[in-house]
N, C-alpha and C positions, 0 to 999 in steps of 0.2 A: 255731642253737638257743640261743636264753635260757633259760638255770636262773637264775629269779627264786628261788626256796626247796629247799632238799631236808631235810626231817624224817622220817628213816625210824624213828625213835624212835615219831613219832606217824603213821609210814607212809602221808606224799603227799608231792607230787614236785611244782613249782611251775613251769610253763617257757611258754614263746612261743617256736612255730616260723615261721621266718623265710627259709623254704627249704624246695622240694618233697623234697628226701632229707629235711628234717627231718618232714615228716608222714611220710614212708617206714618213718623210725625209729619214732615214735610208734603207729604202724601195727601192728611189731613189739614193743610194749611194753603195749600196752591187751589188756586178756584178758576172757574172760567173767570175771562176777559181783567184776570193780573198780569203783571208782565215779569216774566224772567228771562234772567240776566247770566250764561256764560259760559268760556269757553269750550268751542266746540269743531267738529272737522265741516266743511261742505265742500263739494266739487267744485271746482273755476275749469270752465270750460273756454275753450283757448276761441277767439272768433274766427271764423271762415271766410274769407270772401266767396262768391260766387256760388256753384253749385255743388263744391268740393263736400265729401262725407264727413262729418267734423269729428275731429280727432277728439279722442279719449280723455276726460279731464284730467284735471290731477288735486286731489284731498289737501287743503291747506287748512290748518289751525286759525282760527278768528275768533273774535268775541262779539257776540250774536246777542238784542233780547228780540222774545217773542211775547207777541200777544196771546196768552192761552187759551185755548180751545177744548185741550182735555187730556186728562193727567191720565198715566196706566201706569200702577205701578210690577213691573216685572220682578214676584220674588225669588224666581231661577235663577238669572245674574245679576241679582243683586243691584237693581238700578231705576230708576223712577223715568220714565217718557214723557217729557214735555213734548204735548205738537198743539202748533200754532202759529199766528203769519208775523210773520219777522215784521219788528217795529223801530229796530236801529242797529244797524249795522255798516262795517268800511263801505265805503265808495264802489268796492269792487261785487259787494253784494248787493241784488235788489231788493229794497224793502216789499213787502206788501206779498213776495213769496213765500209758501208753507216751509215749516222745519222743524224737526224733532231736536231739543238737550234731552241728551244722556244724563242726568246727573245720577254719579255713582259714590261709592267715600271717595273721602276727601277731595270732593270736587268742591270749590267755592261756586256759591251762588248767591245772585242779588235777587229777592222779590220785592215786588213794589206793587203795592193794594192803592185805593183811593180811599181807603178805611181801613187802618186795622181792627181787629174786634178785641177785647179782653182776653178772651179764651184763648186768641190763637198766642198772641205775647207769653200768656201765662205758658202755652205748653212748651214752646220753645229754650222757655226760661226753666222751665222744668227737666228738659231734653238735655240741657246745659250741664244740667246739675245733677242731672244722675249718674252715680257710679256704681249703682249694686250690680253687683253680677245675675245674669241670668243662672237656672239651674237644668242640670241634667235629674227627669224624673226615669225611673225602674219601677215598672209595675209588675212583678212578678209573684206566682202560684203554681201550683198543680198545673193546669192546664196552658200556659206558655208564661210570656213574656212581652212587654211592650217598653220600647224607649222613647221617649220625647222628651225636646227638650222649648225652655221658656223662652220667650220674649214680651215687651210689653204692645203687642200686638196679638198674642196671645199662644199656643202651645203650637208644634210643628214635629210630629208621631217621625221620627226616624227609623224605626227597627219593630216590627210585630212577628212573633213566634208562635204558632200553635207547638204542643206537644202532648204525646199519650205515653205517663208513666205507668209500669209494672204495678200491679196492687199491692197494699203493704203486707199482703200473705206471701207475696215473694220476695222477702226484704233483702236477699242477697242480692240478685236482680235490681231493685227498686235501689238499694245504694250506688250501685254499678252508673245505673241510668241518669240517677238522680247527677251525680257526680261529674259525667260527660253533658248534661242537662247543664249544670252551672257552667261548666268549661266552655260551652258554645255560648250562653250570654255574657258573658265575663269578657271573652272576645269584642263581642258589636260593643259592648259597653267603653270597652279600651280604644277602638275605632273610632267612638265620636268624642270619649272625654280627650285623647291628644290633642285634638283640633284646637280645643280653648282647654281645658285642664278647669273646666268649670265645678261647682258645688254639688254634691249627688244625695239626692233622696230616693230612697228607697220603701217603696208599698207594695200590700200586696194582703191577700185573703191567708189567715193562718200560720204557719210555725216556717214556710219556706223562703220568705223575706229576711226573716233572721240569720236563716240557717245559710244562705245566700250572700248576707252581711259577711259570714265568719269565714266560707270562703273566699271572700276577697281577702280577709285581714290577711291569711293564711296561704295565700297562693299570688296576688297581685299588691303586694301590699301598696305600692304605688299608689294604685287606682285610690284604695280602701280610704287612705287621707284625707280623698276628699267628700269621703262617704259624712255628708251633717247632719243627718238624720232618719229614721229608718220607724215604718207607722203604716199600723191598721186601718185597711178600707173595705170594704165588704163586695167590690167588687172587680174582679180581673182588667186585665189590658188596658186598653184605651178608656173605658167605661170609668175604668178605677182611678185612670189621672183627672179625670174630670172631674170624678166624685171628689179625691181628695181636695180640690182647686174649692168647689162647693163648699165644703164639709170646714174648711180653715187650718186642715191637720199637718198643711205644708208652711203656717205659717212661720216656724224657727228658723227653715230653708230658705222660705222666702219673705223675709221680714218687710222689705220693702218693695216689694212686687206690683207694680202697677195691676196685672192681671188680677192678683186676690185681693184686692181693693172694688177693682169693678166687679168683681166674681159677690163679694161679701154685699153690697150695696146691692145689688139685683135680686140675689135672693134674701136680701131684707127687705125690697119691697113686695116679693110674692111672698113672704109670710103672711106681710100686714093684710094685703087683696084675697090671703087664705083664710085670715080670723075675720075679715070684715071689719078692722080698723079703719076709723075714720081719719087717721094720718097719714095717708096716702093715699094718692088719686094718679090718673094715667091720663093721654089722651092732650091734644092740644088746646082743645076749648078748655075741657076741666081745671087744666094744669092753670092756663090763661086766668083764668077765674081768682084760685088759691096765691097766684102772682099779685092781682090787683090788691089784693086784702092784705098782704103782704106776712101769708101763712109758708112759703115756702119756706123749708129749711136747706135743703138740696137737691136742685134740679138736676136730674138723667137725663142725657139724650143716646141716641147711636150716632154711632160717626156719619150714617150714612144718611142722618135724616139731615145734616147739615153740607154735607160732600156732594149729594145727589138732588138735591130738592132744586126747584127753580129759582132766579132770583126772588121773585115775591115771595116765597115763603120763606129763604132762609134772611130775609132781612126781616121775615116777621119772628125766626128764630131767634137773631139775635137782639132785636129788640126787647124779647120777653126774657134774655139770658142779660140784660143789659137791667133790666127793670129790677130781677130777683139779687143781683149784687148790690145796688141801690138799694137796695131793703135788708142786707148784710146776711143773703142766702149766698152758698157754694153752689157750684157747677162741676159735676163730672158727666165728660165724653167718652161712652163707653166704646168701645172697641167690637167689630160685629167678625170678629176674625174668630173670636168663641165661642162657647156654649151658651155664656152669659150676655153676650149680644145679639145672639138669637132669639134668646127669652126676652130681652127688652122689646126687639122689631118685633115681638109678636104681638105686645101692649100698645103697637102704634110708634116707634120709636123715641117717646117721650115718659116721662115719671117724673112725681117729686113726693120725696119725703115731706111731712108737713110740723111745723110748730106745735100748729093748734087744728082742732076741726073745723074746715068753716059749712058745715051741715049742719 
């Protein structure tokens, strides 16, 4: 993300995203009734006199803002839908008429709030500043294989394989299989790492993760380079990128990972709700409560209890997200794109860790 401008004096925000997590963020930042700001195509429809059939317009380039109505973000082409009713545009456009921006990469765009909130600066500034690479996970075993890869939005499964190997009483067979078995993931695997030539971890149940490593070394060694780390999960495919995500076992991979940051902080608070520690409480009143006393240490939310809520609630969001930094608590906005933001919206899509117990 580029921050070309930020004047919250005169409250807009100036940036160009340059990465799918950066429409992710901007996704989470654009709210009903802000306005954004830019270039975009619309029709100019030429005028008729009389009762003539009017001719066909024609798509001219303008710079358009709109008053927002409601974001979609499209993650098939790669591009966020502003629609809302146009609030400044040339002469040759009417205001006060509906209009969707495109914003796709590196499209500039101006938002402009009548409030910015903490949160949203922070994550932008955050957005700014991140360079870690996302990673390609390989969950492979006995029984298939599964690719996905990261973002800090959360995982997106590219490639899933069943397979049924020869038993190891037919180990001629069973090598044979095995062998055409790696050669066909090695494939999807070389499919997606050209794309970005991204970091690969490798999991998976038992002795076939390894043995799956020394293949690549051995046959693609290409690929093999970017192989950073290779770790026991106890459970296959999909199930198994999640577990690992859980578990922290991908932390060398992904050191700076926004996902296993939200991932490790959710399930440290369903530990604490599993032992019946009194350092953690869930729930808006509850949390409300532990804010006054000023026992939070860091508040949780999901994205979507702040993205989705009505104005009255999310300014009573940000007020008690306003109250817990005043009192020198952290804020993390989790992400409900995963498993770990699942589990949160099932607690009400709020938590906090606490200082001290206030029971």
């Amino acid at each position: 993300m580029k921050l070309l401008e930020t004047n919250l004096k005169k409250g807009f925000v100036k940036v160009i995203p340059d990465s799918f997590d950066d429409l992710w963020h901007l996704y989470n930042v654009i709210y009903k009734n802000d306005c954004v700001y830019a270039y975009t195509t619309r029709e100019m429809k030429p005028y008729e006199g009389g009762y003539e059939r009017p001719k066909r317009g024609e798509r001219v380039s303008v710079f358009l803002g709109v008053k927002v109505e409601n974001v979609t973000w499209d993650k098939l082409l790669g591009r966020l839908r502003v629609h809302g009713v146009i609030c400044e545009a040339p002469e040759t456009v009417p205001c006060g008429a509906h209009h969707t921006l495109n914003i796709g990469l590196n499209t500039p765009a101006t938002i402009v709030k009548k409030e910015w909130a903490e949160h949203h600066i922070e994550r932008l500034k955050r957005a700014s500043k991140a360079s870690e690479k996302p990673i390609i996970i390989v969950a492979i075993d006995d029984d298939g294989y599964a690719i996905a890869t990261t973002a800090q939005y959360g995982i997106e499964v590219k490639m899933e394989e069943s397979i049924k190997l020869p038993g190891k009483l037919e180990a001629e067979k069973r090598t044979t299989a095995m062998r055409e078995y790696f050669q066909k993931a090695s494939n999807s695997l070389r499919q997606i790492w050209t794309q970005t030539h991204r970091p690969i971890a490798i999991i998976g149940v038992g002795f076939v993760k390894g043995d799956f490593a020394k293949f690549l070394q051995n046959e693609v060694a290409d690929v093999a380079k970017s192989v950073v780390d290779v770790k026991s999960v106890n459970n296959g495919g999909v199930a198994g990128i999640y577990e690992a995500l859980r578990s922290g076992v991908l932390l060398k991979a992904m050191k700076h990972q926004r996902i296993v940051e939200e991932t490790e902080i959710v399930e440290e608070i369903l530990k604490r709700l599993g032992k019946g520690e009194p350092t953690v409480t869930y729930g808006m009143e509850e949390v409300e409560k532990a804010a006054q006393l000023g026992a939070v240490e860091k508040l949780v939310l999901a994205d979507t209890s702040l993205r989705e809520s009505l104005d009255e609630k999310r300014l009573l969001l940000e007020d008690l997200m306003r109250s817990v930094e005043q009192k020198a608590g952290s804020i993390l906005v989790v992400s409900t794109e995963h498993e770990a933001g699942a589990k949160l919206t099932a607690l009400g899509g709020i938590a906090a860790l606490l200082r001290f117990a206030v029971y």
